[in-house]
Residue, then its C-alpha position, 0 to 999 in steps of 0.5 A: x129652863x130646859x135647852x130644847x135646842x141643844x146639839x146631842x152631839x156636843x154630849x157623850x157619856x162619860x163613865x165613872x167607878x163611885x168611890x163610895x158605893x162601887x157602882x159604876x155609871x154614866x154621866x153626861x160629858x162635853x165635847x169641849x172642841x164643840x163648845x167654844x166661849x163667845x162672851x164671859x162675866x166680869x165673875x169669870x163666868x164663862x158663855x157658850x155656843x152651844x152647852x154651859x160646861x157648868x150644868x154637867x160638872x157634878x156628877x151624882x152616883x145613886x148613893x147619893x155621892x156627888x162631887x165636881x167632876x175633877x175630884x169625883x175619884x179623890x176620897x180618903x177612906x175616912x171620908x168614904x166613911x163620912x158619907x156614906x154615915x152623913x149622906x148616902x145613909x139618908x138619900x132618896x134617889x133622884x132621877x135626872x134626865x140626860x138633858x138637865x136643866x138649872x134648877x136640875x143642876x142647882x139641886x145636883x151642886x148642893x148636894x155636892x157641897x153637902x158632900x163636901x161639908x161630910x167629907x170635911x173638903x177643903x175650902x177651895x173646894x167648896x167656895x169653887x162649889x157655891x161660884x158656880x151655884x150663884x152662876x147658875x142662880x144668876x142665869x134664872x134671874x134669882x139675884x137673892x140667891x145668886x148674892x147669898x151664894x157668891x157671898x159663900x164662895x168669896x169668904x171660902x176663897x179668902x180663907x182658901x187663899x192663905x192655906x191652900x195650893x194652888x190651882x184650885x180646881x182651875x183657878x190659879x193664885x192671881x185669878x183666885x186673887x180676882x174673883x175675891x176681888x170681884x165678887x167682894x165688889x159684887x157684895x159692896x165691900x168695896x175697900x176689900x176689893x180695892x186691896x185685892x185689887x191693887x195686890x194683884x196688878x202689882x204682881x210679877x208676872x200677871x198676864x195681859x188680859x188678866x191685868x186688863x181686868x183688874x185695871x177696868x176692875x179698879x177703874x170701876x171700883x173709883x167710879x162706884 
């Protein structure tokens, strides 16, 4: 559902050059000192005041290239190759409103990830894609699809975990460690959760409010 009531400041236009195509655009952008977090999901999903971040990090060329807004400039040229055979070759343009909406924003992440299943990304990449597709599923109210997408991105994490560097896009190794965590409890399995669990409170160096999380994480996994 559109936000009406969106202050058009928090926005600016952001150019960016497509690597695909060359063309240069216009995307939306937040002023992040005008967006401050007032609450956040046991996910990580973080909440603003004023515009979710999450609705304007993909940005969408009209070729059809579209990728997450911190890897839009990082292609190979055998990836440029990729797309442009896989996806910009059958694309229909789509026009988006500067305002846009979830259902808007849904549309624009899984073309990010058709874009990233052609560009053969890593899997971080991807299960970073489909977390914040089951956010924005979960923000409408459709648990089927926010379930199947979560699902998606727990066992891209896992396989993420043992064969990427970290961060991943702004996800570090404990927190990566978390939302598997998380989200293997969101799915039921909770021995999954609970291992992950308890190798992360363990671990040296793990910050306060992070460790405070795992342990209410554990608390809960105990009672369910």
């Amino acid at each position: 559902m559109k936000d009406k009531n969106i202050p058009l400041e928090v926005l600016y236009d952001k150019t960016y050059e497509c690597p695909v195509c060359d063309t240069t655009f216009k995307s939306k952008a937040i002023r992040s000192r005008m967006n401050k977090v007032v609450s956040t999901d046991s996910d990580l999903y973080s909440r603003f005041d004023n515009v979710n971040p999450v609705i304007y990090d993909v940005i969408v060329c009209k070729c059809g290239y579209a990728a997450l807004s911190n890897c839009f400039d990082s292609l190979r040229p055998k990836q440029i190759e990729w797309i442009k055979k896989s996806v910009t070759s059958k694309y229909k343009f789509t026009y988006y409103p500067e305002i846009l909406t979830e259902e808007e924003a849904i549309n624009r992440y899984k073309l990010a990830l058709l874009n990233a299943s052609a560009k053969k990304a890593r899997n971080g990449e991807k299960g970073y894609i489909c977390l914040k597709i089951g956010w924005l599923y979960r923000d409408l109210g459709d648990r089927q699809n926010e379930r199947a997408f979560l699902e998606h991105a727990r066992q891209y994490f896992m396989k993420a975990f043992s064969s990427e560097r970290f961060p991943i896009f702004e996800l570090d190794e404990l927190t990566t460690m978390y939302i598997i965590a998380e989200l293997s409890r969101k799915a039921g399995d909770f021995d999954t959760s609970l291992k992950w669990t308890s190798e992360l409170i363990t671990k040296p160096g793990i910050p306060a409010r992070l460790k405070d999380r795992a342990l209410d994480l554990r608390d809960t996994l105990r009672e369910e």
